[in-house]
N, C-alpha and C positions, 0 to 999 in steps of 0.2 A: 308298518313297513312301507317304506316309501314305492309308489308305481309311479309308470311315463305317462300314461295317461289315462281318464276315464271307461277307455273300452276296455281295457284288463278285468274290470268287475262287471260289466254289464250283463243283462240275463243271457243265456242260450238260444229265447227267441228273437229278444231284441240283437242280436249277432246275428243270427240267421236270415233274420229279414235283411238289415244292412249288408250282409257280404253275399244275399240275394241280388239284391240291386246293383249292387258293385258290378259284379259280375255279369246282369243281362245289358249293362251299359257299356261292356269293352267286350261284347259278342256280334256277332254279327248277325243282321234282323231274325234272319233263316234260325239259327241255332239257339240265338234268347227266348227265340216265340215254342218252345219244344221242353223249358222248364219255369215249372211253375214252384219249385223246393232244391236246396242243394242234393237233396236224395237224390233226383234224376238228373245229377250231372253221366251217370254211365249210358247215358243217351247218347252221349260225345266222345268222340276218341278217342284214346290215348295217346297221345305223342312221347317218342322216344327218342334217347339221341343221334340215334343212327340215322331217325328221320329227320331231325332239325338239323344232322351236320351234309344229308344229303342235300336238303334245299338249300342248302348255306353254298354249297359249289356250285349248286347250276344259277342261285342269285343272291349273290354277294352284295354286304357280309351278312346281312341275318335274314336270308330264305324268305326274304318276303310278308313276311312280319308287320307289323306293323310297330314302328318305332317312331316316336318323339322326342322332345328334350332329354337329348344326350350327349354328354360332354364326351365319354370315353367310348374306344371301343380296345377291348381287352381280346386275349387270347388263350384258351384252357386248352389240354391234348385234345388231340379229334382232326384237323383242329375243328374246336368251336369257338367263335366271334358272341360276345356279350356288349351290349350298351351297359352306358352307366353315365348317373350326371349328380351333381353337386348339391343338386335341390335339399330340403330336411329330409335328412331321415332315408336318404329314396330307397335301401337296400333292407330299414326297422332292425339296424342294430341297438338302438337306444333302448329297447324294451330290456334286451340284454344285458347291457351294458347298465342301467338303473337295475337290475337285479344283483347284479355282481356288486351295488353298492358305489360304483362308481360313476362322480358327478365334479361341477364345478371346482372342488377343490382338489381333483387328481389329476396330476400327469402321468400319462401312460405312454409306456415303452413299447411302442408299435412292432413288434418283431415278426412279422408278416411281409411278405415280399410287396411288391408296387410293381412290378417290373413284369408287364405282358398279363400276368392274368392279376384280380381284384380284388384278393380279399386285404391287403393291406390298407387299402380306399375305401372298400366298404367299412372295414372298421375306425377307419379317422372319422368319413363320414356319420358312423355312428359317435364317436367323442363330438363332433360339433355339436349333435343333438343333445347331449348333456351338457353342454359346457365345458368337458375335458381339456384339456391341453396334451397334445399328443408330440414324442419325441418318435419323428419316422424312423425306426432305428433296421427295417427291413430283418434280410438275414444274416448271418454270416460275422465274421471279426469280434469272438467272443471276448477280448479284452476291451477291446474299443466300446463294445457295448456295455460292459460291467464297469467301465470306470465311468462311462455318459450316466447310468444307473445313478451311479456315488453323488458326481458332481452334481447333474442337475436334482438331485433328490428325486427320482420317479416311484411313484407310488401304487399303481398298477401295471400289470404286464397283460397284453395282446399277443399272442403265438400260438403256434402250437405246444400241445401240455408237454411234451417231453423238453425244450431247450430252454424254460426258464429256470430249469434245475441245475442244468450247463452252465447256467450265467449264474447262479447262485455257488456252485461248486467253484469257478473261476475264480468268482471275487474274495470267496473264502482264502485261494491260495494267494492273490494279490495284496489281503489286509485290509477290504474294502468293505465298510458297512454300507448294506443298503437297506433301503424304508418298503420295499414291497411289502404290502398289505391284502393283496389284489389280485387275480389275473382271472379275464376273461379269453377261453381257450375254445380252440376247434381242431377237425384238416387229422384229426389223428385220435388215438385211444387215449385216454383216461382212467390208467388202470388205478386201481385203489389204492395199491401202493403207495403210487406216485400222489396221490392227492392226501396219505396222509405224511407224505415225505414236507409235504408243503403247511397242510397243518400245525405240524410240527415246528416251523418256519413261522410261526401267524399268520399265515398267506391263505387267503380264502379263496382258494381255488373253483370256478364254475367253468360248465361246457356246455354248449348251442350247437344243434343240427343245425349246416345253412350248406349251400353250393353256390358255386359260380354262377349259375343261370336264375335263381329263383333267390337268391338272399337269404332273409334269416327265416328259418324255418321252425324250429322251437328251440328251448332253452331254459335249463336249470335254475332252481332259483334258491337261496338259502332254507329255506325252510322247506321241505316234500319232496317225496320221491318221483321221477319219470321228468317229459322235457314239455313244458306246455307250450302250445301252438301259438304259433304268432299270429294275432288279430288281422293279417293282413294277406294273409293265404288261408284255404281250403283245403283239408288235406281229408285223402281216403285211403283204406287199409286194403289190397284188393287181391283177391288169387292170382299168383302169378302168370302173367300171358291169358289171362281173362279179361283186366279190367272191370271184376262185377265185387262187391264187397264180400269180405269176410264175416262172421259174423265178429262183434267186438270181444275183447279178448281173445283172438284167435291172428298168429301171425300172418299178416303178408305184403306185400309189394306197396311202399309209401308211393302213392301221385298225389301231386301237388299241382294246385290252382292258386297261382299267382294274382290277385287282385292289383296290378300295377298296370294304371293306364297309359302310362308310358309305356311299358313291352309288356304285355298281358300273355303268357305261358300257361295254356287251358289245358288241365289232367296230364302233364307233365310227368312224363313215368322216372323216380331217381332211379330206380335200379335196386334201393335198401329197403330191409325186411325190418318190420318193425311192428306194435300192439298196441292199439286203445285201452289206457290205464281208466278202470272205473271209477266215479266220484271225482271231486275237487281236488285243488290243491289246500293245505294249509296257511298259503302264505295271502291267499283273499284272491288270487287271480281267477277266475271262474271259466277262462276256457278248457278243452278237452286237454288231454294228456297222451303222450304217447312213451315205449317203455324205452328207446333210445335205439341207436344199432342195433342188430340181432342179426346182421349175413346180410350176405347179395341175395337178387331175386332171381338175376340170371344164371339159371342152374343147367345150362346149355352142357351137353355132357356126347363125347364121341362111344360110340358102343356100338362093336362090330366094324368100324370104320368110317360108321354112319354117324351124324351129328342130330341129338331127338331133342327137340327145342320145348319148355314148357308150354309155348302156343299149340302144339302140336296135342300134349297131355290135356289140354282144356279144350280142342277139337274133341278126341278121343269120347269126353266124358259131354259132350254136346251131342254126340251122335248117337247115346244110347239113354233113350229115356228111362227115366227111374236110377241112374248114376249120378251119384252126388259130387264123388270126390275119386281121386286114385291116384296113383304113387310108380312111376317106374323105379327099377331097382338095379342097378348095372354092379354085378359083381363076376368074379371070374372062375372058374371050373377047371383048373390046371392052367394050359396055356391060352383057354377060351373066355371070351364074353359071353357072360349067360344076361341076358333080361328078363324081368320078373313084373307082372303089372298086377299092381294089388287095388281092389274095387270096392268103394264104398256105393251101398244104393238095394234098389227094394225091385223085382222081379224082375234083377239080371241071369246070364245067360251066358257062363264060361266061355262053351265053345263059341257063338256069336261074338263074346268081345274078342276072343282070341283071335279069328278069323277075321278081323279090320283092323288087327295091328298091324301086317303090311301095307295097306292103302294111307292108316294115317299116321303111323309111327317110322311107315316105312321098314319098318324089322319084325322078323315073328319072336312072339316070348311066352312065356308061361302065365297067364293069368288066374289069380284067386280071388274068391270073395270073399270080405273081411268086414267085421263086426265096427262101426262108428269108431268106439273106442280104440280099437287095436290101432287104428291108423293114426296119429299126433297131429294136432291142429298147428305144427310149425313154420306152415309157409314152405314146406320142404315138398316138391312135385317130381323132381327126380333126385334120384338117391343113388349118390356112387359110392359103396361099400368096397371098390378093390383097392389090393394093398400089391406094392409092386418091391416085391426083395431083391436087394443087388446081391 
């Protein structure tokens, strides 16, 4: 099975050494000289987008960052401003896109917007890295794009997973054969259905975690289960509004560490829940695995009027030694909010924790203590169980 390049196989240490150095060479002296292993990158921040789209307003356009060769500057809701430039590779969709099968001899129907925000340029720029030929076909004008399909023959599709089934259902009613073999997908779900609708089709359907600000982030490969991590980011599983890890197999909050010394993005919080898949891929790629989507992190929930933030739950369980873990529970008791805070950990103290849920929760609630297991390794830190009947 063909790979983009040597580092897809390379050992675990030999990785780690390299995206060691990567990384204490786009740090700043103070912060490089404080790790000596990607382990202690929770030494360091987390940066979230509320913080990088508030430095972006007081200094424009990217907060003061440190940016170089850059061709573009795009624009995602928030708003957030992103660089981008032409260079190879610069966004590492080619690892992708050489998974999906897709090289030299395919044109790909770009169905990705261009317009304001990136990922239709990130993914051309990944066809230049293989050699593709890409027809920019952006969004929208689904006949015009299924007969550009027909005439120029296109062989792979770029989009999101749902409208290349709209372009294949179009050309059905037009009388138009097309040669799709291909499509390398993101921006949206990938339900099973739909990928053995494509199947079906002989269309070899794959999908890639990537965003606007950080690129490609991992990605499917024909052969194994989960999305393996791109050689060109650091990524950590982490309790949500802690920033400190999970243990593996255990859901939480993806940050990502960008290794681009053009815009280097350190602990980069997405916001998405997600698990470290144990062991290898089958397909020879030898990085980590991650299990794909699994929910938001931001489980920000109003209860009583009051807004309890997962930063908040990870104060909570900082403040009481011998607490591991714990769980707010926002459900309701006729026309009331009840809160419930449920406690993992070894010679706690009901009334005491109950008694600092107003100082750090800001609300009083009912606290119990609960056995390891009772409580689900989900990534889930608040839990709103109400149902509202019209």
């Amino acid at each position: 099975m063909a790979h983009f390049d040597e580092l897809e196989t390379r050992s675990a240490a030999a990785r780690a050494a390299d995206q060691l150095a990567k990384l204490k060479a786009i740090l700043p002296e103070d912060q490089a000289a404080l790790l000596n292993s990607l382990d202690e990158l929770p030494k360091l921040d987390v940066m979230r987008k509320a913080d990088l789209s508030a430095a972006q307003r007081s200094d424009p356009p990217f907060g003061g960052l440190t940016v170089r060769n850059n061709t573009y500057v795009f624009q995602s809701p928030g708003p957030i401003y992103e660089p981008g430039s032409v260079d190879h590779d610069w966004w590492r969709f080619g690892r992708f896109l050489t998974a999906c099968g897709i090289g030299k001899d395919d044109i790909i129907q770009n169905c990705f917007g261009y317009h304001l925000t990136p990922a239709g340029t990130m993914f051309e720029n990944g066809a230049r890295a293989v050699g593709a030929k890409v027809l920019p076909a952006g969004t929208g004008q689904t006949a015009m794009q299924a007969q550009a399909a027909h005439d120029i023959g296109c062989t792979a599709y770029a989009g999101t997973p749902d409208y290349l089934k709209v372009i294949l259902e179009k050309a059905d009613e037009m009388s138009l054969t097309l040669k799709f073999s291909k499509a390398a997908v993101s921006g949206g779900a990938l339900f099973p259905s739909l990928r053995d609708f494509y199947t079906a089709r002989g269309i070899t359907c794959l999908q890639c975690y990537a965003t606007a600000d950080l690129g490609n982030i991992a990605y499917e490969t024909i052969s194994g289960e989960g999305l393996i991590l791109d050689e060109g980011v650091v990524v950590e599983i982490v309790t949500p509004g802690t920033g400190q890890p999970v243990p593996d197999g255990d859901v939480g909050e993806v940050i990502v560490t960008a290794l681009n010394p053009d815009y280097p993005l350190i602990r980069f919080a997405t916001g998405d829940l997600s698990a470290f898949m144990p062991g290898e891929s089958p397909c020879g790629r030898t990085n980590r695995r991650i299990k794909g989507w699994m929910g938001r992190a931001d489980q920000t929930t109003k209860i009583k009027g009051m807004f309890v933030r997962p930063e908040q739950v990870a104060a909570l369980v900082a403040a009481h030694p011998g607490m591991t873990r714990a769980r707010v529970i926002a459900e309701r008791a006729g026309e009331v909010d009840t809160m419930a805070v449920h406690c993992v950990g070894e010679g706690l103290d009901e009334a005491a924790v109950a008694a600092s849920l107003p100082d750090i929760l800001k609300l009083k609630g009912d606290v119990r203590l609960v056995a390891d297991a009772e409580l689900p390794r989900d990534g889930v830190v608040i839990e709103d169980r109400r149902t509202y009947e019209t």
